[in-house]
VEXKELO-632172 format. One record per residue: x negated, y, z negated of N, C-alpha, C in turn. Coordinates in nm, 3 decimals, padded with zeros to 5 digits, always signed. Layout:
VEXKELO-632172
     n.x     n.y     n.z    ca.x    ca.y    ca.z     c.x     c.y     c.z
       X       Y       Z       X       Y       Z       X       Y       Z
...
//
This chain:
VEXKELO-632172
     n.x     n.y     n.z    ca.x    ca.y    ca.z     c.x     c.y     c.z
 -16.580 +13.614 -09.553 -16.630 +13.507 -09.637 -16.765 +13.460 -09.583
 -16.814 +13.463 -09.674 -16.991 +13.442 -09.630 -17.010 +13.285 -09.641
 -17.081 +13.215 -09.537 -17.101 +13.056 -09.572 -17.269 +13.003 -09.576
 -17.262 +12.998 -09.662 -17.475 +12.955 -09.732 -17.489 +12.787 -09.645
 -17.555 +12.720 -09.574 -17.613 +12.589 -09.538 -17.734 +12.581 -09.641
 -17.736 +12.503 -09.767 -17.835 +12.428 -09.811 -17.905 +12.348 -09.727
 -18.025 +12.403 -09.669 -18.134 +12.287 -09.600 -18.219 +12.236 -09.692
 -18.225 +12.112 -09.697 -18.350 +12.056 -09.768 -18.461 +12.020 -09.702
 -18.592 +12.076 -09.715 -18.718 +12.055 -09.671 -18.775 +11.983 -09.743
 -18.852 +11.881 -09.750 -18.952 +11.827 -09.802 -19.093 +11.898 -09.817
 -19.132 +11.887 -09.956 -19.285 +11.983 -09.973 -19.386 +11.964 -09.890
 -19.367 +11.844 -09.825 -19.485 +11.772 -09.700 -19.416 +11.870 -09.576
 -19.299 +11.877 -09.535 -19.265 +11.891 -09.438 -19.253 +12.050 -09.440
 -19.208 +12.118 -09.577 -19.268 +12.262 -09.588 -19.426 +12.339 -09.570
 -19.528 +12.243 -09.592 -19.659 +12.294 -09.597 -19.657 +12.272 -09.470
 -19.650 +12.148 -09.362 -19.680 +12.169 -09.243 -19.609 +12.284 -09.139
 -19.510 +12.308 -09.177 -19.463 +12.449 -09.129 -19.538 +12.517 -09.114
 -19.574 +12.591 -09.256 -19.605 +12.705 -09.277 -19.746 +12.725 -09.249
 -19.842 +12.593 -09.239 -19.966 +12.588 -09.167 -19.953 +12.641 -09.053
 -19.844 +12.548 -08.964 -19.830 +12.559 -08.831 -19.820 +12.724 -08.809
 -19.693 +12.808 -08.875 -19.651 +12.893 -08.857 -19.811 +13.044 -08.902
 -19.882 +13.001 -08.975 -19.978 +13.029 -09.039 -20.111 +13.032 -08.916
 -20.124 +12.907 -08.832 -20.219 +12.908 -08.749 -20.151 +12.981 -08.602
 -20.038 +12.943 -08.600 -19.970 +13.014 -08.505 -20.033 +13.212 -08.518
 -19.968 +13.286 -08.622 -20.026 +13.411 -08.664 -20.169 +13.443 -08.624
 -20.256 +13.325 -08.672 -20.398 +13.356 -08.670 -20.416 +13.357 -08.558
 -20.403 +13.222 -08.448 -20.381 +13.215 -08.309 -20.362 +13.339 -08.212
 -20.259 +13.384 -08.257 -20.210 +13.510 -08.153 -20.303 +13.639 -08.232
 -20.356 +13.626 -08.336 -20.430 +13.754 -08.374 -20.578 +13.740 -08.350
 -20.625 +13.597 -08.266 -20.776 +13.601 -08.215 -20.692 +13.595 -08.054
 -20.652 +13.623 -08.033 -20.613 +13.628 -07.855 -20.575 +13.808 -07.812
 -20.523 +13.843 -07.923 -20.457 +13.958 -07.929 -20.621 +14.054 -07.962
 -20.741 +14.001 -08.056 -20.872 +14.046 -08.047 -20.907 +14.004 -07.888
 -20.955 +13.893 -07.870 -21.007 +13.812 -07.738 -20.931 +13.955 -07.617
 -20.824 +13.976 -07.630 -20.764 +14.097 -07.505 -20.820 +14.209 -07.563
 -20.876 +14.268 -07.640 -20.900 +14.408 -07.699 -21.031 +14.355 -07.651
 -21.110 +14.290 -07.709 -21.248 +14.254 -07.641 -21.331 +14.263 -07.516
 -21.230 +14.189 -07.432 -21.217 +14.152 -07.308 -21.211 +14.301 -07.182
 -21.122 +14.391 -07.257 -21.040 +14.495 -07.189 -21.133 +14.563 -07.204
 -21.237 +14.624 -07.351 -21.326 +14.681 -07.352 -21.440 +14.641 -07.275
 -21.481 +14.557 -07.280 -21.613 +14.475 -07.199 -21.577 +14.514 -07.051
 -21.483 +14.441 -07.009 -21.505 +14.478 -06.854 -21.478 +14.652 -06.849
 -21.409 +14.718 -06.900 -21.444 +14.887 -06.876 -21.606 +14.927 -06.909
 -21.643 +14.845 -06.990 -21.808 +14.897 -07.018 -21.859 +14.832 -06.837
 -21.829 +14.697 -06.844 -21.915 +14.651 -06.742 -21.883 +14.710 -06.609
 -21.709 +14.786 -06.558 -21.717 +14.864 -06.481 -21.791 +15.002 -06.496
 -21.829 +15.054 -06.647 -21.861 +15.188 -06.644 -22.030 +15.182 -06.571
 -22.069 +15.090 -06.637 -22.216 +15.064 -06.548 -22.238 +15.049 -06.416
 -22.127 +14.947 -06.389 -22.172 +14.956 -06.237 -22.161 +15.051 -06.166
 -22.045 +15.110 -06.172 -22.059 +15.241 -06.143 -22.164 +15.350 -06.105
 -22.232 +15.357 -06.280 -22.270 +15.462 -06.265 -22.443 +15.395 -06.187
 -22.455 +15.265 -06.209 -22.572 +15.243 -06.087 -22.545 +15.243 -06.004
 -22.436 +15.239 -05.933 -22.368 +15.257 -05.787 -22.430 +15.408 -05.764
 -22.385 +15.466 -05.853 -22.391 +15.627 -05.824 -22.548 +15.679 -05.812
 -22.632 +15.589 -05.930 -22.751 +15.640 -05.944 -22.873 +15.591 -05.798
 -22.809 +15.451 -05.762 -22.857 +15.395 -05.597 -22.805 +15.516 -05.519
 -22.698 +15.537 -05.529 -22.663 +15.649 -05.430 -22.759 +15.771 -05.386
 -22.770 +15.810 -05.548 -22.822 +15.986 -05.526 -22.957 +15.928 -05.484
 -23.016 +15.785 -05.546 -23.151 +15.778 -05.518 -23.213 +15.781 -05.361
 -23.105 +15.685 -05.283 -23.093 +15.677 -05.149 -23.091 +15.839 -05.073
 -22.996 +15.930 -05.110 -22.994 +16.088 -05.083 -23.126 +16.153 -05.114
 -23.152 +16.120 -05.224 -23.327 +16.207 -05.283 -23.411 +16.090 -05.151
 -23.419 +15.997 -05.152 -23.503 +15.953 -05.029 -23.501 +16.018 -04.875
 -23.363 +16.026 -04.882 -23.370 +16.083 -04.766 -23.448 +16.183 -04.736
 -23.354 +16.290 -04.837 -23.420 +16.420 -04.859 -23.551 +16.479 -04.861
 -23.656 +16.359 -04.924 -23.761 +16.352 -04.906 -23.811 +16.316 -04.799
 -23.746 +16.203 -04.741 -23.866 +16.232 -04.562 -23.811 +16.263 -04.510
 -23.688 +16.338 -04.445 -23.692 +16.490 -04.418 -23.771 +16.627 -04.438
 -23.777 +16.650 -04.603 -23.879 +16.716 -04.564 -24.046 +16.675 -04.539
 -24.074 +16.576 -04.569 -24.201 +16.489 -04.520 -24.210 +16.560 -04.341
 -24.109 +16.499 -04.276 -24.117 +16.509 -04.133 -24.106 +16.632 -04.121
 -24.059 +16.765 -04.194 -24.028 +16.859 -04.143 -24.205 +16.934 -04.183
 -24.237 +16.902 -04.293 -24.342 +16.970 -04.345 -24.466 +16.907 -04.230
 -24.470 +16.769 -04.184 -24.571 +16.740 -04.076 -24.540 +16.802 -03.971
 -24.461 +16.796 -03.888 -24.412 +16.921 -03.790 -24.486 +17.085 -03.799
 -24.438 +17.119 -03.896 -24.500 +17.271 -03.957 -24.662 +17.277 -03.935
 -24.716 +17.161 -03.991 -24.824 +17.134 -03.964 -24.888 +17.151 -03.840
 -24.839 +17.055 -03.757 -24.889 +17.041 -03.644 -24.834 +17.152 -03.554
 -24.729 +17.199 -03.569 -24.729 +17.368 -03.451 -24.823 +17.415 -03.546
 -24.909 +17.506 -03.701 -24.993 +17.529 -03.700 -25.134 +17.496 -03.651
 -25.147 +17.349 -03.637 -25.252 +17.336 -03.553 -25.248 +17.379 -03.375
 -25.130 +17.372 -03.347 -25.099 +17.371 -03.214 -25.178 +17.541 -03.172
 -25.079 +17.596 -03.295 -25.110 +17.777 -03.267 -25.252 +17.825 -03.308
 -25.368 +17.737 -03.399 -25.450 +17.808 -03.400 -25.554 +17.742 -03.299
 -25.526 +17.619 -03.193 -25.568 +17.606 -03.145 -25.599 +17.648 -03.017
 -25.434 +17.760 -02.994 -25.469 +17.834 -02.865 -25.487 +17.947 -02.889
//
């Protein structure tokens, strides 16, 4: 046996519900954006740092690399002067 409760709502007290229940929805569907937002942004803002992390890096290595051979190519130099001087 099935038993029905007649609730009576008032039309005042039905619209504020369904506002409520209405802003509630909207609520969780700009928070539920705001986390999709959020989640993307900081992966962009880690993907950058990153990759300037990486790009300081190699730049720091190409520096090196370069006065290394700086020092190696002045060296070269100077035993050629050394040797055509004796």
């Amino acid at each position: 046996m099935e038993t029905y409760i007649n609730l009576y709502i008032s039309p005042t007290a039905h619209q504020r519900l369904s506002q409520a229940v209405r802003g509630f929805c909207v609520l969780s569907a700009y928070q539920t954006a705001y986390q999709i937002a959020y989640f993307f942004v900081y992966r962009l803002r880690n993907f950058f740092l990153r990759s300037f992390r990486l790009g300081r890096i190699f730049a720091d290595q190409d520096a090196q690399s370069f006065a290394q051979y700086e020092i190696q190519s002045w060296q070269d130099l100077q035993a050629s002067f050394h040797r055509s001087a004796q």
